[in-house]
N, C-alpha and C positions, 0 to 999 in steps of 0.2 A: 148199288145198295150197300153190297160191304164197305165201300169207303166213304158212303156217310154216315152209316154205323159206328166205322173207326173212328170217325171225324167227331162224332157226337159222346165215345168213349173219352177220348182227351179233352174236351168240351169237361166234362163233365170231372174227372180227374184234379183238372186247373182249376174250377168253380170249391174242390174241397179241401184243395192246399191252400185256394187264398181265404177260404174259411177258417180251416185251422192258426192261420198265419196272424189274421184279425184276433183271433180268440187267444191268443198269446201276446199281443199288445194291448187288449184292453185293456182300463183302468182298472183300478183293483175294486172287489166286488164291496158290498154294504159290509161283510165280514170283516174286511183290511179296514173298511172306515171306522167302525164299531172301535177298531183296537186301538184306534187314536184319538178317541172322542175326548172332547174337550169338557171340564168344568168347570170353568172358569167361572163360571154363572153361579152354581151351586157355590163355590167355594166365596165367595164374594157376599153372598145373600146369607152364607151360615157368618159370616164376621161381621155382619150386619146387625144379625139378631144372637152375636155372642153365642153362638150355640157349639161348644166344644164337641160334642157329639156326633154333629152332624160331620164336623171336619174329621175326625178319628174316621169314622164310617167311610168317606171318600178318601182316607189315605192308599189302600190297597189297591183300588180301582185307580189310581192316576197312570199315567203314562205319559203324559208331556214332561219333560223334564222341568221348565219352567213352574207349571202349579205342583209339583212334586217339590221342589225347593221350597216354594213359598208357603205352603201348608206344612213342611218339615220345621221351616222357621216361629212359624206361627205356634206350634203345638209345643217347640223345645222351653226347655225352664231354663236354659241358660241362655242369658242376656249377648255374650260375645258371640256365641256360636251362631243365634240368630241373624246377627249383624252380617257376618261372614257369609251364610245364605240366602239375604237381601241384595248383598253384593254380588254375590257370584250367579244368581238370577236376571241380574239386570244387566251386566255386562255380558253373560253367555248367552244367556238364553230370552233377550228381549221378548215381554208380551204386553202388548197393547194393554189388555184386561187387568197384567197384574199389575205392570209395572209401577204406576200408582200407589199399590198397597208396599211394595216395597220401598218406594221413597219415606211414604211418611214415616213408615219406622224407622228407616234409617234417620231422618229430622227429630225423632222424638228423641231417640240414642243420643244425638250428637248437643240436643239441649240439654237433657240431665246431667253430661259431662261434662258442658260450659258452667251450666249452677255449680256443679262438684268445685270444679277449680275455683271460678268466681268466691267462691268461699274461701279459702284455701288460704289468702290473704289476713283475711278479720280475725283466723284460726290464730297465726302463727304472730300476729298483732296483742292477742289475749294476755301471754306471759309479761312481756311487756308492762300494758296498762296496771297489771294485779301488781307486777315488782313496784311499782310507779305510788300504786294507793299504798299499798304496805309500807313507802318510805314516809308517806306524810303523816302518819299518826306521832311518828319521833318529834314533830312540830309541833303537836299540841297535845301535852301533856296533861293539861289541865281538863280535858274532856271525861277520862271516865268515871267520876262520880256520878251524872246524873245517865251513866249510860245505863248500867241496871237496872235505873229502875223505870227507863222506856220500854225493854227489851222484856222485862218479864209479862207483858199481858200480851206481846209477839207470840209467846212461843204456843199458850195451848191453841191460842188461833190457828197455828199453821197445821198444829198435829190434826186439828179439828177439821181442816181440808182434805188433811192426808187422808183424816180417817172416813170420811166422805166421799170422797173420788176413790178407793180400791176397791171398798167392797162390789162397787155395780161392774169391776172389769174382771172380777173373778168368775161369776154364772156366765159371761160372755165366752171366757177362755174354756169353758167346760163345757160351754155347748155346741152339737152337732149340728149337721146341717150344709147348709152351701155357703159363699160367699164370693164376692169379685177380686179378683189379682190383676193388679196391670203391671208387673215386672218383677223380673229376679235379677239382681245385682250380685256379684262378687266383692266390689264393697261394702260394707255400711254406710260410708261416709254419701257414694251417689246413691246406695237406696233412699236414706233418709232426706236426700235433695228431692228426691223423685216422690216420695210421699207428701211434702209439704206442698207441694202443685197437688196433688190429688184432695192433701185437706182443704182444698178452698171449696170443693162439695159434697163432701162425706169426713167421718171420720175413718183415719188408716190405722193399721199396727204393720210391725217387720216382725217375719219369723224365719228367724234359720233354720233351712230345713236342706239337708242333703249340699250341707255347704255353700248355701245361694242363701244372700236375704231377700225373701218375697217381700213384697209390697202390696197389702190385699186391704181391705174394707175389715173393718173390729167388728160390724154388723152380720149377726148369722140369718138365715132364711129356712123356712122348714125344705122346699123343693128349689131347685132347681128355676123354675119358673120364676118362682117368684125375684130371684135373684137378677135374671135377664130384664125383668120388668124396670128394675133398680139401674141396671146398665142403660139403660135407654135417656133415662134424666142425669147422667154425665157424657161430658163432650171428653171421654178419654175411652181409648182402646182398652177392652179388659177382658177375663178368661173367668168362666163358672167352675170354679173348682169343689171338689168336697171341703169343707173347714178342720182345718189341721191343731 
């Protein structure tokens, strides 16, 4: 009897080391998964519906490195830095979910830099063609008589545009509210490439502000809302911001 007693002492012994031994290699518990949850989903669904809000809200709570990048890109106002964290997501930290969103921004960057330059040409062309008119008037001397008295029913004409297109941009620039931005540039020269693609369905303005020119919509909205509503009828990425 004592030695199946003993026998059933180390029986029993060996049954709670190899319990303790399992419970030290088991996975790790819902707590270790909670710490790595993914949101990819969330993050995707608030860039969907433009909703700056919601991505601010989930900044704190990420933990993948990957949607930490891409929501760090998405929220920054400077255009290059962005770039840099499209990049450095896609090549570190490949994710199924984003990588997509980081592509096309990176394709939208690298069009408004081909329109930039593409221009760049017709620019440096300008001086040129003005030296070119300026030398042909020495030809015809005999033109400006009847020039004054073409030019004088030009002029209130044009004042009379001027003075009709300013006044409706001044209650615009003075009003509060929200409005859409899809980029801040460090030039002028690429914001204004990048605005002329946005004017083919809204009107834009640029504002420097904090050293970047935005590119956002001249249109203000009283909420927020109503702004996202706005973003849904263009096929361009854009940000609900307050109107500056």
């Amino acid at each position: 009897m004592q030695k199946q007693h003993i026998i059933f002492l180390k029986l029993s012994s060996l049954a709670t080391g190899c319990l303790l031994a399992f419970s030290l290699l088991a996975p790790p518990t819902s707590v270790d998964a909670a710490a790595t949850r993914s949101y990819a989903r969330d993050i995707t669904s608030a860039l969907a519906s433009n909703n700056v809000e919601r991505l601010k809200s989930l900044q704190d709570k990420l933990t993948v490195p990957a949607e930490k990048l891409v929501v760090e890109a998405l929220l920054t106002e400077d255009g290059a830095q962005a770039q840099e964290l499209y990049q450095k997501q896609l090549s570190l930290y490949p994710d199924a979910a984003l990588d997509q969103v980081s592509r096309s921004r990176l394709v939208a960057f690298a069009q408004a830099q081909e329109r930039a330059v593409a221009l760049t040409p017709s620019v440096a062309q300008s001086p040129k063609s003005s030296s070119a008119d300026s030398a042909a008037p020495a030809v015809k001397p005999v033109v400006p008589p009847p020039a004054p008295i073409v030019q004088v029913p030009v002029q209130p004409a044009a004042t009379a545009t001027v003075a009709q297109v300013l006044p409706p941009q001044q209650p615009q620039a003075q009003a509060k509210g929200f409005t859409l931005r899809f980029g801040s540039f460090k030039s002028e020269a690429n914001a204004q490439t990048f605005a002329s693609d946005v004017n083919r369905y809204a009107p834009t303005e640029i504002v420097l502000l904090d050293g970047l020119y935005r590119v956002q919509l001249s249109a203000r909205y009283a909420t927020a809302e109503e702004a996202r509503k706005v973003s849904r009828a263009i096929p361009m990425q854009s940000l609900t911001v307050s109107a500056q």
